[in-house]
TORVORO-573983 format. One line per 4 residues: their letters; for each residue y, x, z of C-alpha. Coordinates in Angstrom, 3 decimals. Layout:
<pators>
A	Y X Z | ...
</pators>
This chain:
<pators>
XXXX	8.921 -24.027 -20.079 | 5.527 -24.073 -22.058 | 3.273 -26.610 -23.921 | 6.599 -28.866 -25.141
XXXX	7.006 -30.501 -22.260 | 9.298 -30.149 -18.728 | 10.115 -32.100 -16.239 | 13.878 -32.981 -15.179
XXXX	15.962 -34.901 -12.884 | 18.830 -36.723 -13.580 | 20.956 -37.251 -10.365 | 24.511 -38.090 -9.315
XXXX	26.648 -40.692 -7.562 | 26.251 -43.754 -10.064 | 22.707 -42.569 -11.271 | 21.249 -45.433 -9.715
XXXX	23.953 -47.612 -11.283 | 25.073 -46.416 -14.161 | 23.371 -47.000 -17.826 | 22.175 -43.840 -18.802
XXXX	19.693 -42.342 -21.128 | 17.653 -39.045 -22.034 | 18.610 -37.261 -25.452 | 17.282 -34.106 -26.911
XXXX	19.573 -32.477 -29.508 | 20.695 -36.210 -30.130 | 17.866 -37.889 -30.307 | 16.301 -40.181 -27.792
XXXX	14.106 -38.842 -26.154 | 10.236 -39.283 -24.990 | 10.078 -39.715 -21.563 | 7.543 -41.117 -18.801
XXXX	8.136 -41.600 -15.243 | 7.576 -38.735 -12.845 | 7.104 -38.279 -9.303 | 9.735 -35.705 -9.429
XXXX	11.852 -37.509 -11.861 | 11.311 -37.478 -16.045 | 8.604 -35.762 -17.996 | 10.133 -35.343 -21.255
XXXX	7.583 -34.677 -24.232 | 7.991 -33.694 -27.536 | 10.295 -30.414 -27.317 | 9.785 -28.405 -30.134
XXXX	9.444 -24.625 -30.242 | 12.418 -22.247 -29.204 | 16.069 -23.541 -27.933 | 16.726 -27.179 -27.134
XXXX	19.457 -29.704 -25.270 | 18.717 -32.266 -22.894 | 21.592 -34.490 -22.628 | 22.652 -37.428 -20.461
XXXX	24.442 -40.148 -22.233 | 26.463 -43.233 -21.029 | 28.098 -45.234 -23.694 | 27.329 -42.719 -26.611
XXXX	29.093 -39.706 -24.675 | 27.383 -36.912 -23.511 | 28.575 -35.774 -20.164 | 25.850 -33.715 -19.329
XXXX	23.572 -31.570 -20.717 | 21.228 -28.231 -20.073 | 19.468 -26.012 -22.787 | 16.225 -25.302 -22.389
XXXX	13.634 -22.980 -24.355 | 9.903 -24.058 -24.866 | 7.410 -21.484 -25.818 | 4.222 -21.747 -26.567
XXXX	1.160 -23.528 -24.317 | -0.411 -19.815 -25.107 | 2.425 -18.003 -24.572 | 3.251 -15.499 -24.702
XXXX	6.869 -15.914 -22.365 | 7.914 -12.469 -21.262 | 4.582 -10.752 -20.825 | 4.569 -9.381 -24.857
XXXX	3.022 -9.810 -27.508 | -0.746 -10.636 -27.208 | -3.207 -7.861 -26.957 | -4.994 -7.742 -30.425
XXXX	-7.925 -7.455 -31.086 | -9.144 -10.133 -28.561 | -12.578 -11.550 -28.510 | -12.959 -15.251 -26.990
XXXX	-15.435 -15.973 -24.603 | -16.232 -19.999 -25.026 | -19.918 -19.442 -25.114 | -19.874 -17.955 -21.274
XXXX	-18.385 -21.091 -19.791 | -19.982 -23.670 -22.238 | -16.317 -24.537 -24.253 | -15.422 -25.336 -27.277
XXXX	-12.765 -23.921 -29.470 | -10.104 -26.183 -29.640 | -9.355 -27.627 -33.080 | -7.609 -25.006 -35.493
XXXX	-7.501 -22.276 -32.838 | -8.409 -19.396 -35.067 | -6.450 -16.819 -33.952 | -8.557 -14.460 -31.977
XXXX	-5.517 -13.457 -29.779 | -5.187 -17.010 -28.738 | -8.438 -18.568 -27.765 | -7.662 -21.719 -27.010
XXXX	-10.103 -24.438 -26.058 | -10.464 -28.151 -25.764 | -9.468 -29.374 -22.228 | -12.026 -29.920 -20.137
XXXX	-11.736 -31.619 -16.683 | -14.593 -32.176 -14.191 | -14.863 -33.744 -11.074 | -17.436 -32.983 -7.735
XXXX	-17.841 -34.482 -4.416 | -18.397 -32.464 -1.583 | -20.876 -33.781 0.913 | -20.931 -34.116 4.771
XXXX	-23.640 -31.632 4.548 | -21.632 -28.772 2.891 | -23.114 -29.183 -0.625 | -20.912 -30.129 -4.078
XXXX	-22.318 -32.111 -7.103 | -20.270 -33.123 -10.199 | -19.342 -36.565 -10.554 | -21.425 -38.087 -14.141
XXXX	-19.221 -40.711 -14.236 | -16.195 -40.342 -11.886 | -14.657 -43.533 -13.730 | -17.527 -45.398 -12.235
XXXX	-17.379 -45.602 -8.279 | -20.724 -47.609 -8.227 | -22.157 -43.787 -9.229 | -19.888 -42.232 -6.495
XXXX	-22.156 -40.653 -3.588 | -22.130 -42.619 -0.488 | -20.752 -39.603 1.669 | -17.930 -38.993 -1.040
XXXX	-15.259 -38.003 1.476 | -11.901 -38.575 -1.634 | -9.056 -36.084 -1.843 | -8.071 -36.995 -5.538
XXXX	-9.189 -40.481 -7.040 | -9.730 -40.067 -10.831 | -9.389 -43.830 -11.061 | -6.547 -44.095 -9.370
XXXX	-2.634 -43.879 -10.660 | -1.777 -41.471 -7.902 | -2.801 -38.477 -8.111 | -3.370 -35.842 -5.072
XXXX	-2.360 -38.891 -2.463 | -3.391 -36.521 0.083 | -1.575 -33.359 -0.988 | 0.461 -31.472 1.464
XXXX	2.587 -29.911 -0.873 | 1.180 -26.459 -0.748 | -0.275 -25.086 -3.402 | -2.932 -22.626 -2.548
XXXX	-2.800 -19.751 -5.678 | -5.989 -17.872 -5.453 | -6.016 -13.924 -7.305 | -9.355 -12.150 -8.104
XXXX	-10.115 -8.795 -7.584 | -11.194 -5.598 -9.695 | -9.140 -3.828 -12.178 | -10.447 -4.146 -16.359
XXXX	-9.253 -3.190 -19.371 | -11.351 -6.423 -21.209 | -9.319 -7.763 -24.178 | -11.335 -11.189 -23.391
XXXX	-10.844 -14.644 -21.286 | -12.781 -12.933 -18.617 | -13.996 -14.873 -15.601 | -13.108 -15.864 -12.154
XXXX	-14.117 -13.806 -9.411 | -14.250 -14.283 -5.865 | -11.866 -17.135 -6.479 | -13.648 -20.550 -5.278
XXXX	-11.206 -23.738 -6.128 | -14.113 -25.953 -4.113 | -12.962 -24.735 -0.746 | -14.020 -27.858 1.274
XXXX	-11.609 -26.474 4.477 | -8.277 -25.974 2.424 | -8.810 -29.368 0.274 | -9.762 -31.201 3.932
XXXX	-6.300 -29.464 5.000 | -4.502 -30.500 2.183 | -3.792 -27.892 0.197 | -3.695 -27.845 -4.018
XXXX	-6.139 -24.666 -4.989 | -5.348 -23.213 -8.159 | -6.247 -19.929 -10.468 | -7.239 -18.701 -13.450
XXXX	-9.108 -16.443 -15.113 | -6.195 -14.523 -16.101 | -5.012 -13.804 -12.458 | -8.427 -11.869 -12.065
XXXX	-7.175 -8.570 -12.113 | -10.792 -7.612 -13.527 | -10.045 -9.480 -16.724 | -7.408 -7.673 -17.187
XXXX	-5.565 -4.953 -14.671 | -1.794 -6.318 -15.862 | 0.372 -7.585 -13.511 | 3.074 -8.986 -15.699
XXXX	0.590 -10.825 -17.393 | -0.922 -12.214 -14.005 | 2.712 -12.993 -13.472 | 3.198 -15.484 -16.323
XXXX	-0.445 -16.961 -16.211 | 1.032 -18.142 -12.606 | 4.456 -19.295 -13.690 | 2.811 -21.264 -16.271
XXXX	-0.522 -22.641 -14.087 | 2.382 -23.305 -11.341 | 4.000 -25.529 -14.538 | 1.083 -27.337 -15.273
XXXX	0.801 -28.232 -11.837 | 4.586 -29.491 -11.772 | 3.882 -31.484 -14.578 | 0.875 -33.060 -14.014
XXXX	0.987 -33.888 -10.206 | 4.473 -32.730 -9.101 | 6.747 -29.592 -7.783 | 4.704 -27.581 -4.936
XXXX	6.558 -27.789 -1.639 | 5.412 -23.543 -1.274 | 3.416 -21.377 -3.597 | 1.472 -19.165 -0.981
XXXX	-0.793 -16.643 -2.906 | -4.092 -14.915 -1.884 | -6.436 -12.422 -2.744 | -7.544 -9.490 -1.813
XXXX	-7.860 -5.663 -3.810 | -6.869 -6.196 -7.282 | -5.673 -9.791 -5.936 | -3.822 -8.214 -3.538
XXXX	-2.120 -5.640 -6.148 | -0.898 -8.847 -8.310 | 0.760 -10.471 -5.288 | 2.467 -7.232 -4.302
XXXX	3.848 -6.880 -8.095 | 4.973 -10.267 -8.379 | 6.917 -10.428 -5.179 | 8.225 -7.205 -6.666
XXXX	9.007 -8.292 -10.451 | 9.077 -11.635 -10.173 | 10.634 -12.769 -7.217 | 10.280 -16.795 -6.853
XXXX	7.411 -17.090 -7.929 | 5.125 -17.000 -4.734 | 6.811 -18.175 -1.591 | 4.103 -16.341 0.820
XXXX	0.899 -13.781 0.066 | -2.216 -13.582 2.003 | -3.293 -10.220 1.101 | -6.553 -8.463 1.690
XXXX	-7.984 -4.865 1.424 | -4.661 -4.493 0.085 | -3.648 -1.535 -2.863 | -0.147 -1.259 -3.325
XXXX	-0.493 -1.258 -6.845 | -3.170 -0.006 -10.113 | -0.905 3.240 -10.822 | -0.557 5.381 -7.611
XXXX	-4.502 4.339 -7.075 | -5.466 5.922 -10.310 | -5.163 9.075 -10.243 | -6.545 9.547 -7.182
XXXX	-9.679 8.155 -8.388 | -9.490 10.223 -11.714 | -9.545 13.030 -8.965 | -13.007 12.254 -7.622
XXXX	-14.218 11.729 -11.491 | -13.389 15.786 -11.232 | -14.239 16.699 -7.735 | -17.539 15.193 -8.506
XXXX	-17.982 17.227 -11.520 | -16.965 20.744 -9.430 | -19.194 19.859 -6.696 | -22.213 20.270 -9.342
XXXX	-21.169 23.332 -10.416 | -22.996 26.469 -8.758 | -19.957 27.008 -6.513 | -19.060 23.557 -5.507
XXXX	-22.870 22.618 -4.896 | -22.187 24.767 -1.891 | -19.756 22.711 0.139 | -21.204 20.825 2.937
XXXX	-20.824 17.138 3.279 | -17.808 17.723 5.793 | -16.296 19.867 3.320 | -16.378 17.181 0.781
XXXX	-14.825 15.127 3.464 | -12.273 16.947 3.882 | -11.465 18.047 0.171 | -11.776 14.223 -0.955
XXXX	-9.754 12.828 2.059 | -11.888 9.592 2.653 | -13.895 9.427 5.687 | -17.150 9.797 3.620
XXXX	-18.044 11.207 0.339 | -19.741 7.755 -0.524 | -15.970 6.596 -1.069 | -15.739 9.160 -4.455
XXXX	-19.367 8.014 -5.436 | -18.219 4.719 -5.141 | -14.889 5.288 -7.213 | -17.220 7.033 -9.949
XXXX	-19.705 3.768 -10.302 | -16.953 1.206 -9.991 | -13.163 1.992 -11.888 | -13.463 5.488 -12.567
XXXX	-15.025 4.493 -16.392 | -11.388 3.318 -17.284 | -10.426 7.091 -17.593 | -12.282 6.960 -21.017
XXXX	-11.732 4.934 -24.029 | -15.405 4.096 -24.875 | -17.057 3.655 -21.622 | -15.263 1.181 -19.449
XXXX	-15.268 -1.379 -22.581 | -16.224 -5.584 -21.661 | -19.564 -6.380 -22.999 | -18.043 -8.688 -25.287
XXXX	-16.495 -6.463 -27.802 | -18.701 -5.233 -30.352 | -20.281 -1.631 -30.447 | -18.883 -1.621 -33.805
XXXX	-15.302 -2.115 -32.665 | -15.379 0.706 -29.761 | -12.940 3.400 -30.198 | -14.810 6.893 -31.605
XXXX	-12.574 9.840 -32.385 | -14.341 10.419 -35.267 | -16.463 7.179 -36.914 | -13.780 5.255 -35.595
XXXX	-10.258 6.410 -35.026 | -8.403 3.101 -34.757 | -10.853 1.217 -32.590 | -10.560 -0.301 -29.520
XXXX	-9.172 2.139 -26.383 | -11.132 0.509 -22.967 | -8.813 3.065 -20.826 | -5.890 1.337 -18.555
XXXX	-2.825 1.990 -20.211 | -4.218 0.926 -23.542 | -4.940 -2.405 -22.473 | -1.500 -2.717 -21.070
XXXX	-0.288 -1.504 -24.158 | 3.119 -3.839 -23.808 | 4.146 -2.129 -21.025 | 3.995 1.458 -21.716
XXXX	5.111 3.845 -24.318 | 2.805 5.505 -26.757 | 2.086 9.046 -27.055 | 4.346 10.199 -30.628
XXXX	1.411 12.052 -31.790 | -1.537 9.843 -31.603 | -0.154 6.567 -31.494 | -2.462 6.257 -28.655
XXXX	-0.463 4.149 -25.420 | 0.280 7.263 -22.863 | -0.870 7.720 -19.869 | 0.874 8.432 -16.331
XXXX	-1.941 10.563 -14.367 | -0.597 14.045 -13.800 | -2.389 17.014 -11.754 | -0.383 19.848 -11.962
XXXX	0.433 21.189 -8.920 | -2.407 20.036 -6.908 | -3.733 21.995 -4.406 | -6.744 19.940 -3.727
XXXX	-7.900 20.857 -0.534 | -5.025 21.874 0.714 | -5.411 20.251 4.514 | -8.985 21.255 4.639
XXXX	-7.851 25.011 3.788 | -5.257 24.882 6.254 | -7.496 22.841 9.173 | -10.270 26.047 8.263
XXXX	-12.541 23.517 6.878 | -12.996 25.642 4.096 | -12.438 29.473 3.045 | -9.264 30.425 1.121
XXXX	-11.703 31.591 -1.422 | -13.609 27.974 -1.575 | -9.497 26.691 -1.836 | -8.947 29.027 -5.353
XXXX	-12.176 28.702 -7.070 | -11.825 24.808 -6.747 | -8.458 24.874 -7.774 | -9.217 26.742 -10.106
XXXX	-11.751 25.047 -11.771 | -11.123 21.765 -11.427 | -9.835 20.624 -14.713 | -8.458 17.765 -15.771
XXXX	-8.985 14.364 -17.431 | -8.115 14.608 -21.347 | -6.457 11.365 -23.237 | -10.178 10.638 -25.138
XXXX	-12.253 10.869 -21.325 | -13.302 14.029 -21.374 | -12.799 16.875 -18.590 | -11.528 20.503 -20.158
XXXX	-10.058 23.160 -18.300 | -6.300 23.228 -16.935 | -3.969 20.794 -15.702 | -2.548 17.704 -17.365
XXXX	0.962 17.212 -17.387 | 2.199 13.695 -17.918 | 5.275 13.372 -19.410 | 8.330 12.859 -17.663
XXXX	9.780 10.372 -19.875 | 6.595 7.829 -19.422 | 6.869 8.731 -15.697 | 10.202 7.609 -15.182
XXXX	9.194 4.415 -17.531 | 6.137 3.166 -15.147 | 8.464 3.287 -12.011 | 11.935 1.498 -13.813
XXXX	9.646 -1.413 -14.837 | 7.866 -1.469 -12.057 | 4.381 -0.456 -12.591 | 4.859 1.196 -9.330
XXXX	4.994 -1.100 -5.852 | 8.213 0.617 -4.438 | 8.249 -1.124 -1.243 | 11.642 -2.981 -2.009
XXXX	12.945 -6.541 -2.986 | 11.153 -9.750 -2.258 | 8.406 -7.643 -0.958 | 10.084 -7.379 2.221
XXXX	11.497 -11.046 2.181 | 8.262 -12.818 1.054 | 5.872 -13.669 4.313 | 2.771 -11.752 4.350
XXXX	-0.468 -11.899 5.980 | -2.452 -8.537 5.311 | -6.436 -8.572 6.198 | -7.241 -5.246 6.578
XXXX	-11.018 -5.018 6.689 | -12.476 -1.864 7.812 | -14.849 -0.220 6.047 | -13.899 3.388 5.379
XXXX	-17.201 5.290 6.058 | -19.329 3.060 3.834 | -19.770 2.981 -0.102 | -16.718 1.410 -0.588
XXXX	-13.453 2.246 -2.759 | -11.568 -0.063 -0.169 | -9.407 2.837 2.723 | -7.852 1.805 5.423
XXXX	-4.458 3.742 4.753 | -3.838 2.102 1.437 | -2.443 -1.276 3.873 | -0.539 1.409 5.878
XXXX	1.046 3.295 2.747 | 2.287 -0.038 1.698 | 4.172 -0.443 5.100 | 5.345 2.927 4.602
XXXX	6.289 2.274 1.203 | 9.000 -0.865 3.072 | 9.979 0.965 5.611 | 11.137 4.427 3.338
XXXX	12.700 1.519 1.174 | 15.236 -0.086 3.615 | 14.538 2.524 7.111 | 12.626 0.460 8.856
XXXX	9.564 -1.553 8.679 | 9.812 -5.081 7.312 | 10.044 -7.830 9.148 | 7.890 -10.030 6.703
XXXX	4.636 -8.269 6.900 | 1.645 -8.757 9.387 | -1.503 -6.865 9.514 | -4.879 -8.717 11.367
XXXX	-7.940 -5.365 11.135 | -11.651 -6.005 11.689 | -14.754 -4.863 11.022 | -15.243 -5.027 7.006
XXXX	-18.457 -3.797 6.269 | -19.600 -3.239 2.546 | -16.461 -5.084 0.871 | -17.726 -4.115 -2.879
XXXX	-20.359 -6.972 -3.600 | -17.239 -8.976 -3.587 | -14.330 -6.313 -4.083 | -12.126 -8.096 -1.497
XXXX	-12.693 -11.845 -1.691 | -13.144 -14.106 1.336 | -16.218 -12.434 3.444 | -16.890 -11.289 7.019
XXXX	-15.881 -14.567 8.599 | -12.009 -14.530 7.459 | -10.412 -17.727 7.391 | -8.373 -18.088 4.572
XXXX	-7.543 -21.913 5.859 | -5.699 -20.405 8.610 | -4.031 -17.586 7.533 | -2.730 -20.077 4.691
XXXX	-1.478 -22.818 7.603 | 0.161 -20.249 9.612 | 1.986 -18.752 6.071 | 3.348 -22.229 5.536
XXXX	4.285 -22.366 9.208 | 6.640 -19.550 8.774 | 7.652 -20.992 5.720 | 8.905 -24.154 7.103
XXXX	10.325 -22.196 10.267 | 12.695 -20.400 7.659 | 13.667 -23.460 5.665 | 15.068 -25.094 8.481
XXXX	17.168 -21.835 9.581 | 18.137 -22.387 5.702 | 16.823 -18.912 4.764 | 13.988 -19.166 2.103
XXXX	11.305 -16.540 1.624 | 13.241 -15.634 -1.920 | 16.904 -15.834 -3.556 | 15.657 -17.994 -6.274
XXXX	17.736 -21.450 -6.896 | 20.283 -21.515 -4.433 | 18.045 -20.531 -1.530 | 19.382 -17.025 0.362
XXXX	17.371 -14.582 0.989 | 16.223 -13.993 5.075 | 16.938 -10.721 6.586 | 14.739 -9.063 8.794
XXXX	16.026 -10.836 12.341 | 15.702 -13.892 10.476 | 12.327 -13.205 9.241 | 10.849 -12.513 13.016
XXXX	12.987 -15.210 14.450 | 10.852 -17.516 11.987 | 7.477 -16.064 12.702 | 5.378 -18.849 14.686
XXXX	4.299 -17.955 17.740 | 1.696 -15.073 18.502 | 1.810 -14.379 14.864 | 1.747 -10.449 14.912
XXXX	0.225 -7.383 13.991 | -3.936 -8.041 15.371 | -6.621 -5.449 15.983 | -9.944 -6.358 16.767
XXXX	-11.385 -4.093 19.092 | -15.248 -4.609 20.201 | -14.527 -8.524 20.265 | -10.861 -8.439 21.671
XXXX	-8.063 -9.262 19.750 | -5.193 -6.744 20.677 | -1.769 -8.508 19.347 | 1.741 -6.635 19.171
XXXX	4.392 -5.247 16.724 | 2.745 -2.178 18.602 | -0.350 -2.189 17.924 | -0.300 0.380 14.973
XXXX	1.810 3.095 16.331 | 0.745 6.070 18.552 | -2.985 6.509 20.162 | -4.756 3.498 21.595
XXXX	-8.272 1.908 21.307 | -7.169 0.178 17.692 | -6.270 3.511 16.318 | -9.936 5.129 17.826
XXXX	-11.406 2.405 16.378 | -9.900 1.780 12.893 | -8.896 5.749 12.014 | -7.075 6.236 8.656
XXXX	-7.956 8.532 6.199 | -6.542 9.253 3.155 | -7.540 9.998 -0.831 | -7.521 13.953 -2.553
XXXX	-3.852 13.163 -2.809 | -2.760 13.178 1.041 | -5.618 15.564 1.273 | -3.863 18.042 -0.991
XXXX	-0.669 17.036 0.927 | 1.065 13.902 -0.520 | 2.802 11.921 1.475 | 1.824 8.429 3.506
XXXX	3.673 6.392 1.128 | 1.717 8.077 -1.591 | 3.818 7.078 -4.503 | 4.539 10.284 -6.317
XXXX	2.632 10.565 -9.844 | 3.834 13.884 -10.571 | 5.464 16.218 -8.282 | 8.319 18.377 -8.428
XXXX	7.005 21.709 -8.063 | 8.153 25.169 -5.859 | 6.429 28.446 -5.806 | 3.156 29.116 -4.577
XXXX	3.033 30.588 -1.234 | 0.486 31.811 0.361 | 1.894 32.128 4.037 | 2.288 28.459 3.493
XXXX	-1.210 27.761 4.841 | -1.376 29.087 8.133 | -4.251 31.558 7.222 | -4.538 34.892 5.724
XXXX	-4.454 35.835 2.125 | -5.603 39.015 0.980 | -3.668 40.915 -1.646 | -6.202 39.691 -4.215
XXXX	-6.248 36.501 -3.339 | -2.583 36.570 -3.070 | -2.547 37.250 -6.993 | -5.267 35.307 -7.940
XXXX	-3.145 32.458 -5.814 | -0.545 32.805 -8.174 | -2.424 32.873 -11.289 | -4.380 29.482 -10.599
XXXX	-0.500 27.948 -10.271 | 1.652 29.362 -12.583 | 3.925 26.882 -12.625 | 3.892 26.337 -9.122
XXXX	2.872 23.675 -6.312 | 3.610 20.195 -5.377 | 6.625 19.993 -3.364 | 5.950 16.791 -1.659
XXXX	9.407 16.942 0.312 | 11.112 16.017 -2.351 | 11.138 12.478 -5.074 | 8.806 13.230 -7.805
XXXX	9.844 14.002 -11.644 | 10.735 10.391 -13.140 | 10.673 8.592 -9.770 | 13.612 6.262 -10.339
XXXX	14.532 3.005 -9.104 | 13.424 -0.352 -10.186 | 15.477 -1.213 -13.285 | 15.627 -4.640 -12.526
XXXX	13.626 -8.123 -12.111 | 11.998 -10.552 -14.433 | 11.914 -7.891 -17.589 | 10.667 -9.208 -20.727
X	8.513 -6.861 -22.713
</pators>
């Protein structure tokens, strides 16, 4: 609980009879009537009682811990410096808030009225219905005593895209509370600014912003029937984490353009930042567009352009920074030494362990043993001498953002550290319990950084987890178009209404089995029979095909007119031979072999073969170095 308040119910034969009363450590306490029983107020800070008493005697009583309304709760200490933000959304700093890590601001609440002809205005005076528009169709009265009269339970969590390292309050993105459909259908829309994953690319973080919006909503109108999250790209990523890590805390996820998570993306990105830089080179200027193709493992070489103009600036401590931090406060290796990083893992510094020498957070991205190009070479795309020289040139991303020569070898240690606290989306847990609606919008030979695969290396990702494919998971495909101008949110005629409803269907199918989507309270979790015993009808895997919807469990195995349609590609990773599943950050490694390619080798290049991997090549058959399970849920850092 947060803010010094919670609310509680007091229940039990003679409740209704019996003369009882609310103490806290002793002391009566400060309640008001809730729709969901007592909102106590008052708590202070850290470890507290709540106790029933009848006649002086306690005979019940629960502890409970308040932290702070700014937390944090288990996401770590905040990230310092942090620069507020009040001007961009016309706030004011709330009285004594003068810690910069804090930012907190005086409550503001407005209220708009949507109008028959599609159009919102704000309310000047909502206490004043004589100023109320004549068209004012009312979900929530502000003058009246009950709040939400018309609220279905459901509360409709919405997560923004994108993927920053800003140390600021950030902004909302793609992530429209004034949905006229879901309010008419009675759904509770909710987010913050925090649970846009371009604020800030931290899951655990995103985690706790919506355990603690979820409170406020519990508090101030009353306990959601379902949490059902969605979002799509980075929003997608921060449902697939909390089912994973946090397990209770959404009850279904609408997912779209789905990543499985920030970490196993990354360094397939960093690889275009490189495969970019060799294809300027005098050499690499030479490969043909289908080349590049192959080599890169997209279906265009737009998708590495569009990695390089988009995330790939959060390889480098200076240049992906927020335009709200100062020039002056920037990271510089020299002017500057303790300044602030604007790479991913030093904005998650919480999370992740810190390099012994620098002091600098570490990071995970590891290429040695890469054979980029590897299915190209062996396909003939190109020439085993086009395979060395890129392979051997191709470098490597340095901690300060700069490419050198040679591989970078991540250490093990940090490796195994990402995957135990789950920085990695293993496939497992609630994330094959939790309902899930996946929009896969297709739009793989465009200028786009959303692929096709990643939504199919997430199924893989269940199915290697428990051998077989889960039960709980869905995926609708159609045309996507250019999906960056809104990097995943609700576009191309989706209908996030629907694919909400038929969420809380499923939902309510599995609560009267008496399964529930999670184990959290006393609810069990559903296995996979149960799960697609549940589903409501025709709710299956969809492919739209030139106007036709083709619907099965089927749809997305073997040759047919969805797989012509919607082909799936990969990133330089599969390219150079990684796995589907595609969760291996650095690879255990076996000899280098070249009969291993299906074409010939000279003697020379034999040698030269071996010189350009010492060490040796990814063995892909086997886990990678540090890839361990899940040490456990709801970690505090």
């Amino acid at each position: 609980m947060t803010g010094g308040n919670v609310v509680v119910a007091v229940s039990g034969p003679d409740a209704d009879v019996v003369d009882w009363t609310l103490a806290v450590d002793g002391t009566l306490a400060e309640v008001t009537v809730h729709p969901d029983g007592l909102l106590v107020d008052g708590l202070v800070e850290g470890l507290s009682t709540l106790e029933v008493v009848v006649d002086g005697q306690v005979i019940s009583s629960v502890e409970v811990v308040n932290y702070p309304i700014t937390g944090p709760v288990f996401s770590g200490p905040h990230v310092m410096p942090f620069f507020c933000t009040f001007d961009d959304f016309g706030l004011e700093p709330a009285p004594g808030s003068t810690d910069k890590s804090d930012c907190s601001a005086v409550t503001e609440v407005t209220w708009w009225a949507h109008h028959w002809d599609g159009t919102w205005s704000e309310l000047v005076d909502p206490a004043d219905r004589a100023t109320w528009p004549a068209d004012l169709a009312v979900v929530d009265d502000p003058v009246s005593e009950m709040r939400a009269p018309m609220w279905n339970g459901v509360l409709h969590y919405l997560f923004g895209g994108g993927c920053g390292s800003g140390r600021t309050q950030g902004s909302i993105m793609s992530s429209d509370v004034l949905n006229p459909a879901a309010l008419a259908d009675g759904n509770l829309l909710a987010t913050s600014t925090l649970n846009t994953f371009n604020t800030a690319c931290d899951d655990v973080l995103s985690a706790e912003t919506l355990m603690m919006v979820t409170e406020h909503v519990v508090e101030t109108v009353r306990d959601p029937r379902y949490v059902v999250g969605q979002g799509g790209s980075g929003g997608a990523i921060q449902q697939y984490l909390i089912n994973q890590n946090y397990p209770g805390l959404l009850d279904a996820s609408n997912t779209l353009v789905s990543y499985p998570d920030a970490f196993t993306v990354s360094p397939g990105v960093s690889d275009c930042g490189l495969l970019n830089r060799y294809y300027g080179t005098p050499k690499g200027s030479a490969f043909t567009a289908e080349q590049r193709t192959a080599v890169n493992g997209h279906g265009t070489p737009l998708f590495c352009a569009a990695w390089a103009a988009t995330f790939l600036p959060l390889a480098s401590p200076t240049v992906g920074c927020h335009s709200s931090i100062p020039a002056e406060e920037i990271y510089d290796p020299n002017r500057n030494p303790t300044g602030v990083r604007c790479t991913l893992q030093d904005s998650l510094a919480n999370l992740l362990p810190r390099n012994p020498d620098t002091g600098h957070v570490a990071s995970h991205v590891d290429n040695v043993g890469i054979e980029y190009g590897r299915d190209a070479l062996v396909a003939s795309v190109i020439s085993v001498d086009q395979f060395l020289d890129l392979n051997e040139r191709i470098g490597s991303y340095q901690p300060d953002g700069e490419i050198l020569g040679g591989r970078r070898s991540a250490d093990p240690a940090v490796i195994e550290h990402v995957y135990a606290t789950g920085r990695v989306n293993q496939g497992g847990g609630s994330n094959r319990t939790v309902p899930t609606i996946d929009n896969d919008l297709y739009s793989d030979f465009t200028f786009d950084i959303h692929d096709r695969f990643r939504t199919f290396s997430i199924r893989e990702r269940h199915r290697l987890a428990d051998g077989e494919t889960a039960g709980n998971r869905v995926i609708w495909t159609q045309p996507g178009g250019n999906l960056l101008t809104s990097l995943g949110g609700n576009q191309n005629n989706l209908d996030p209404v629907t694919a909400v409803a038929t969420l809380v269907e499923w939902l309510e199918a599995l609560d009267e089995a008496g399964v529930g989507p999670t184990t959290r309270g006393d609810g069990v979790a559903p296995t996979r029979d149960q799960l697609l015993a549940a589903r409501p009808d025709g709710l299956a895997d969809d492919c739209l095909v030139d106007g036709t919807h083709v619907v099965g469990d089927e749809v997305y195995e073997g040759k047919n007119a969805c797989a012509a349609t919607y082909p799936v590609h990969g990133d330089p990773r599969t390219a150079a031979g990684a796995p589907l599943a595609n969760d291996i950050l650095k690879c255990a490694l076996r000899p280098a072999d070249a009969s291993a390619y299906g074409v010939p080798f000279t003697a020379d290049q034999t040698d030269r073969l071996g010189q350009v991997f010492p060490d040796g090549v990814c063995d892909w058959r086997v886990p990678g170095i540090g890839q361990v399970p899940l040490r456990g849920t709801w970690l505090r850092y």
